[in-house]
N, C-alpha and C positions, 0 to 999 in steps of 0.2 A: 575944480580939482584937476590938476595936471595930468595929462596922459601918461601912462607908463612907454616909455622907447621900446619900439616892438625888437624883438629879441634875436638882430641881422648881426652877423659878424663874416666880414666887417663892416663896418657901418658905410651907408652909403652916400654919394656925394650930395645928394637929397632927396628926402622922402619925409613926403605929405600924407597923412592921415587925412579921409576922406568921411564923409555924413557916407551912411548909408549901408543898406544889405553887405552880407560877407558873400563873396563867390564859395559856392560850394561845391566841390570835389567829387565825383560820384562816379559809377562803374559804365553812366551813359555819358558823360565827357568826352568831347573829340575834340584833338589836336592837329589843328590846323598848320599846315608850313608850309613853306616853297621846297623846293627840293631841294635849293643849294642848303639849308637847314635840315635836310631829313634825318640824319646820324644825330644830330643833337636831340631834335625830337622821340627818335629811337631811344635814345638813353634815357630822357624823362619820360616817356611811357613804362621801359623797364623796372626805374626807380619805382614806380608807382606800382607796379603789377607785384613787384620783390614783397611791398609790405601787403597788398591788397587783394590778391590776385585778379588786379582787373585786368583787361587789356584792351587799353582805351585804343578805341580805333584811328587810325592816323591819317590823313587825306593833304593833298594837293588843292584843293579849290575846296573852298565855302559853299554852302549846299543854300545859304538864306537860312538855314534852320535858327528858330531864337534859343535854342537848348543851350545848355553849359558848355562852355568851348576855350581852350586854351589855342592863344594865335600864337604864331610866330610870324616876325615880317622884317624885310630888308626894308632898311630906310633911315635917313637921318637921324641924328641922336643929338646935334649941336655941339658935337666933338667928332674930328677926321680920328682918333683912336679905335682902332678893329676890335678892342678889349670893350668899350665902349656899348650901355645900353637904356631902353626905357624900359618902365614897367608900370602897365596901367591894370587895374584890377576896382572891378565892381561889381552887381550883382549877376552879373550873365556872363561876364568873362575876366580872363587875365590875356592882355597881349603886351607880347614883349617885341618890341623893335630894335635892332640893329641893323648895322653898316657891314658886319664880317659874322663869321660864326662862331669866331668867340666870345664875341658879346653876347650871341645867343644864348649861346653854353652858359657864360656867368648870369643872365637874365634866367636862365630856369633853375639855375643855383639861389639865387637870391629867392626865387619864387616856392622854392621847398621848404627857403627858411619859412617861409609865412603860414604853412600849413604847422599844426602840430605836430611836435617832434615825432611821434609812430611812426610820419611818415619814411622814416629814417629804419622802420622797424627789420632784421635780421628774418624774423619769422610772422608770416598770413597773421595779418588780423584786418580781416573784411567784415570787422562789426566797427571799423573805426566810423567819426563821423569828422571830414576834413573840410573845415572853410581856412579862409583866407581875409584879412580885412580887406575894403577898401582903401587902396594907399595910388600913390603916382611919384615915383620914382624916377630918377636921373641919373646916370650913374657911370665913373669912369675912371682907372685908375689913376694914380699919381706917380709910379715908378714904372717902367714896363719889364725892370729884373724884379721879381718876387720870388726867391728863392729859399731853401731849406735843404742843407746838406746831411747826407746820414754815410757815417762811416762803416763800410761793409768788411776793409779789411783787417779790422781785429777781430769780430765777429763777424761769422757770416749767416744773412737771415734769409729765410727760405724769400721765394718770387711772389708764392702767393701772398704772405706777411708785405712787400713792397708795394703790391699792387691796391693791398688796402688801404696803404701809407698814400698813396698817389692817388686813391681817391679822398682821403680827406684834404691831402693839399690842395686837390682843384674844388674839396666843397669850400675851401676857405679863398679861394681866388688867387691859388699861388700858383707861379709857372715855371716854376724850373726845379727839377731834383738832382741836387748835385751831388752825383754818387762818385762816392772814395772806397776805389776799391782796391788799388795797390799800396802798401806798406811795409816796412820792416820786417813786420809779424802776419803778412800774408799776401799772396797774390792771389785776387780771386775769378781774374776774367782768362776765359781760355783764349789762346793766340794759338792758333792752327801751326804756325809757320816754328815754335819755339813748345813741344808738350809740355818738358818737363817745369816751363811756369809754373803751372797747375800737379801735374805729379809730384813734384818737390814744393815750389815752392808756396802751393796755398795750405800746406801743413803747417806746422811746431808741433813739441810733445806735447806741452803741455803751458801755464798763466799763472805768470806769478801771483801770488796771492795778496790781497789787500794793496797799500801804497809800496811795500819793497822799501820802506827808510832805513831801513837797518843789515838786512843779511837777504839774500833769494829763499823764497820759498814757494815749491812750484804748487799747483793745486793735485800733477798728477793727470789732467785730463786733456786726450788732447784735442787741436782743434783744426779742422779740414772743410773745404766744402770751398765749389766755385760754381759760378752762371758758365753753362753752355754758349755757344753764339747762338742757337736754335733758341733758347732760354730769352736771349738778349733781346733779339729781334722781336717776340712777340711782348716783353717788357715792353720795349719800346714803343710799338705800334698801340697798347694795351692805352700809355703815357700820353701819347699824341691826342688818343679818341678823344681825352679828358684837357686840351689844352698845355700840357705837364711836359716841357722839355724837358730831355734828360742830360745831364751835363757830366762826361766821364771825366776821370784826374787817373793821370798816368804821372807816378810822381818822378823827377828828375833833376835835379843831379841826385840829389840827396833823398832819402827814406828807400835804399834801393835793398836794401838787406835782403831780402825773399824772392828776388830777382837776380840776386850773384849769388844767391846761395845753391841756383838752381843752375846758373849758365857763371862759373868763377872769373872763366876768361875778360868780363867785362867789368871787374871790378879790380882793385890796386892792393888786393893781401897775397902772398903765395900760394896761402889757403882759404878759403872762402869762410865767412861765419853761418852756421846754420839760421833757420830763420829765426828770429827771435822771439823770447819769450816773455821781455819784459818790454815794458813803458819806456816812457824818453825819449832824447835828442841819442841818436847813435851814428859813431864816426862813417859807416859807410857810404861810398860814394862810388856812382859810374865814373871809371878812368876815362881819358879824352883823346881814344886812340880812333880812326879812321874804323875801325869794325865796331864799334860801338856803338857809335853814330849808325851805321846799318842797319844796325839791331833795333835801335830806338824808333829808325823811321820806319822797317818793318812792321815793328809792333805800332804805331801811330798808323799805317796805312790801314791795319785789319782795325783798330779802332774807329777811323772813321769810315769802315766799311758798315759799321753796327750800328753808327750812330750818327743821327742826320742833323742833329743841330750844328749849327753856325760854331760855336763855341767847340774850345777842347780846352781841358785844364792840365798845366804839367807841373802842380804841386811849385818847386823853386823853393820850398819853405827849408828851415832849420837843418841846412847844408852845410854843416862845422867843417874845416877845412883842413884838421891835422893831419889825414891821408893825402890830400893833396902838397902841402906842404912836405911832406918826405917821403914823396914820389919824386926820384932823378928824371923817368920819361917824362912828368906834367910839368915837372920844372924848368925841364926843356924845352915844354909844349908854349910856356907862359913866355919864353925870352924867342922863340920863333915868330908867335904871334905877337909881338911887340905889346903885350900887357903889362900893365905896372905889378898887379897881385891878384893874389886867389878871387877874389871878391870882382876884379875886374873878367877873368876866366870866367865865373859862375854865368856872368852878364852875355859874355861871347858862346856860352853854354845855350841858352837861354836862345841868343838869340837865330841858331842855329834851330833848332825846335823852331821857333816864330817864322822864320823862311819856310822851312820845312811846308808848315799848315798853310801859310799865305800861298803857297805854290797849288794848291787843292782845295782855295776857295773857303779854307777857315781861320779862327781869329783866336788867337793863345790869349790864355786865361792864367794867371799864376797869382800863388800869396804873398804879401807887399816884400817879402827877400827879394824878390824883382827887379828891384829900385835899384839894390847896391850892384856898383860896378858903373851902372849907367842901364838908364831903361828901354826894354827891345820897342821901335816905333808905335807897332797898331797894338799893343798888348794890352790888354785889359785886366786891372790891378784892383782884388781881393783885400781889404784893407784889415788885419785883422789885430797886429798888436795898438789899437786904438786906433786913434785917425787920419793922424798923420801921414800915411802910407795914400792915401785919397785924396788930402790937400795935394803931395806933393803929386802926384797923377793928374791930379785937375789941371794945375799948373802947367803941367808937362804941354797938358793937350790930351792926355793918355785918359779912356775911361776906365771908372771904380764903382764898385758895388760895396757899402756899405757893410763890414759882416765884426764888428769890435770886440774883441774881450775887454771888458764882460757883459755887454747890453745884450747882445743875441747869442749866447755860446750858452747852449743848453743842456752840456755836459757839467756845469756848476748845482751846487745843492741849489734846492728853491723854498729853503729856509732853514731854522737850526738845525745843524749838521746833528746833534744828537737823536733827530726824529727824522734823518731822513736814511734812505740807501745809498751806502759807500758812494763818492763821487769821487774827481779829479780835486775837487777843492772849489773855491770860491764858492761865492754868495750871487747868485741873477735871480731875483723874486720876481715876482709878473708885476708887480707896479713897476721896478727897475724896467726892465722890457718894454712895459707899456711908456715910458714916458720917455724914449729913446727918440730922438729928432737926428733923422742920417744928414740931413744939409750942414757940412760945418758951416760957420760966422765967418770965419778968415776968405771964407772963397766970394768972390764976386757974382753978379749975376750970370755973366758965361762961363766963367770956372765951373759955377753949380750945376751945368746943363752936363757936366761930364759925369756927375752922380749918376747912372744910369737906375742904381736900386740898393737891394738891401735884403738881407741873409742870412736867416739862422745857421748855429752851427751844432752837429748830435755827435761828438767825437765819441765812439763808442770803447773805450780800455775798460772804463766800469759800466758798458750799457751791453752785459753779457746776453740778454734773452729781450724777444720782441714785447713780452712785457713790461719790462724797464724799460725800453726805448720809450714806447710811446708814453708809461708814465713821466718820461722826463720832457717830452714834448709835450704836452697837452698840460693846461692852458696859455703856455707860455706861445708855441706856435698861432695861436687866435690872436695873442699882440701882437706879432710879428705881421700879422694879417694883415687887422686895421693899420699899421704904419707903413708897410707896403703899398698898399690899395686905396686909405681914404684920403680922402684932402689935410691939408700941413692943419690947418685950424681943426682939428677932428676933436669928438667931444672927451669930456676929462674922464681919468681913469673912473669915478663913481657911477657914472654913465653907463662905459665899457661894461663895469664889473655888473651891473643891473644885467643889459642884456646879456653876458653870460651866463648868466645864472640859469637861464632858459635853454642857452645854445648845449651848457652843459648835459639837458636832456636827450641833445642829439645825440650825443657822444655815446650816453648812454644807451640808448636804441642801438647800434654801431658796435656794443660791443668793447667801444675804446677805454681802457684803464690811463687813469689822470689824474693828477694830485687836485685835489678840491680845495681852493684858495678860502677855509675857513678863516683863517686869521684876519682877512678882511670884512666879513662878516660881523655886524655891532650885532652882542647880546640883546 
């Protein structure tokens, strides 16, 4: 009779069921590491102490003891990938080897999955009894962008709701959080050098209610709240512990409404529009005068004062151009600069930002509007009205992350809209998700080496409170995982969907509300 697939998400690039005794888990267990490991080790002792209250003793050298013992050890894996790890597990121990410390880190991820989900538990239960099989695992990823964006400025969700978000990213092997936090309808990071960002413009009164097809109708409530830089920093560093870049988007030219509503002079009306209260593409745009540009690299320098990743995103998306088009100064600006049209400006836009970060050692990040005009050299292209925007990137030479409506945009119902909660619209079911291949067919074998990864996306206009959110992320985020993380051949969604069924327990332990993919389920 067939083994059941032990219940890893995501599945890993091999793992072997082994004859023999389960390692078993207990309050005399010592966690053996080298020191360049010791934080990792630190956190999986934690993990364990949180449900257990053990507190497994932690050491630098091996004592000979044949007691129960979790290793950590630097060493080959048969992959140069630093994500990269082994996991060998049998009746006396579990040791995980890697090359870097974030194979470690994913090595003792992968190694929690194997204990029963409690171990995952919120509150003491030290009557658990925790083994583990025997298995021997290999494991390494397949993309090195594993990302999941959550929109913060339509809503804003408290740090500690994030930082739970940011551990389940990294229990699922995701590394990057790409937080949107400027919009139309709110600015929510403080800029020391500009307050009334945040004093003006991370307000509106109040949100329109339902879709707005018809007439405005406000709900009356309003809505405020931004991260401190004091806030950010320890997000951040919180991010790091767990492998978890954090990827901020400063949006520009376009989604600037809450940003001129707060500073007018940088924006092209006489009068500025409040921040707004509704959904949609809206006509506002930064004007393209010499103090603007100021402004921008101001606010860009205290951005990457916060924020250490490599990456900066400056949005580029759904920049309509009818303010620009009758504006006399931009239109001036457009026959100065020897541009043909608006669309070539946005490009000149754009690439003004991309020098800007390249001067201070970082690399622009924009959504595939990028393209048009012509694309800034080292910019790395979001591909999101489908795929085309990543073809033509690869092409380029330019790298692209993977991120399409509708494969991973997890602001879509995730089934009949009758049963579910208000959405933006469309249909992304987790088999859809699940069966999402980021490699297009058109690209060649080094075209496809410019795929860098692949991205969910949580646009928040109907994801009002953090239990929405994560209901709309979970289990769809767990596909996103596996096509991330495992090998192109990875097993079929009936597979997937087995071992979740188990993973679902974790969630549970965790606290995490998730839509339960009954419908998959045979009677």
């Amino acid at each position: 009779m067939p083994t059941a697939p032990l219940p890893l998400v995501p599945q890993p690039s091999h793992c072997q069921r082994r004859d023999g005794p389960d390692f078993v888990l207990g309050a005399a267990t010592v966690i053996i590491t080298p020191t360049k490991f010791q934080a990792t080790a630190t956190l999986l002792a934690a993990r364990i102490e949180a449900a257990t209250s053990w507190k497994l003793n932690i050491t630098t050298t091996a004592d000979g003891s044949t007691g129960s013992h979790i290793e950590l050890r630097i060493g080959a894996t048969g992959s140069d990938n630093p994500e990269s790890y082994t996991l060998k597990v049998n009746e006396q121990a579990a040791v995980i080897t890697a090359p870097a410390t974030a194979g470690a880190y994913y090595g003792c991820q992968t190694l929690l999955q194997l204990f029963p989900a409690a171990i995952f538990s919120q509150a003491l239960r030290p009557d658990l009894v925790l083994t583990a099989p025997s298995v021997e695992i290999t494991d390494t990823p397949r993309f090195q962008w594993r990302g999941v964006m959550v929109d913060s400025s339509r809503f804003y969700q408290p740090i500690a709701f994030l930082k739970k978000y940011v551990d389940l990213l990294s229990q699922h092997k995701i590394n990057v959080f790409h937080w949107h936090l400027v919009d139309d309808q709110g600015w929510r990071l403080e800029i020391k050098k500009y307050p009334k960002l945040t004093s003006i413009g991370s307000k509106r009164r109040e949100t329109i209610r339902g879709h707005g097809t018809n007439a405005f109708s406000g709900d009356g409530v309003p809505v405020e709240g931004f991260y401190t830089q004091d806030e950010v920093r320890d997000f951040v560093a919180y991010a790091a512990e767990r492998h978890v870049q954090i990827l901020p988007e400063i949006e520009m030219p376009g989604h600037a409404q809450s940003a001129i509503a707060a500073y007018p002079e940088y924006g092209l009306l006489p009068e500025a529009k409040p921040v707004s209260c509704i959904w949609g593409i809206h006509e506002t745009l930064y004007n393209v005068k010499p103090e603007t540009f100021a402004f921008l690299e101001d606010v860009l320098t205290e951005v990457m004062d916060l924020f250490p990743f490599e990456y900066i995103h400056i949005g580029g998306d759904e920049a309509i151009k009818p303010q620009w088009e009758n504006d006399p100064d931009t239109q001036a600006r457009i026959k100065d600069l020897g541009l043909k049209d608006e669309h070539e400006l946005q490009s000149w836009f754009i690439r003004q930002a991309e020098t800007f970060l390249s001067k201070h050692g970082r690399k622009l990040v924009g959504w595939d509007e990028i393209l048009e005009g012509g694309l800034a050299k080292s910019a790395t292209v979001m591909s999101w009205r489908g795929i085309e925007g990543a073809i033509e990137s690869a092409k380029h030479g330019n790298d692209a992350i993977m991120c399409p409506n509708p494969y991973v945009y997890f602001d879509h119902y995730q089934s009949d809209i009758t049963n579910e909660p208000l959405c933006i619209g469309y249909h992304t079911p987790l088999d859809k998700v699940h069966s999402y291949e980021p490699i297009p067919t058109e690209l060649s074998a080094e075209q496809a080496r410019h795929i860098i990864g692949v991205q969910g996306q949580l646009w928040s206009e109907y994801l009002p409170t953090t239990s929405r959110l994560e209901y709309m992320s979970f289990p769809r985020v767990c596909a996103l995982a596996e096509i991330g993380w495992s090998p192109r051949e990875r097993p079929d969604f009936p597979n997937f969907l087995t071992r979740l069924t188990g993973h679902l327990r974790r969630l549970d332990c965790q606290d995490v509300r998730y839509r339960a993919p009954l419908e998959y389920v045979k009677a």
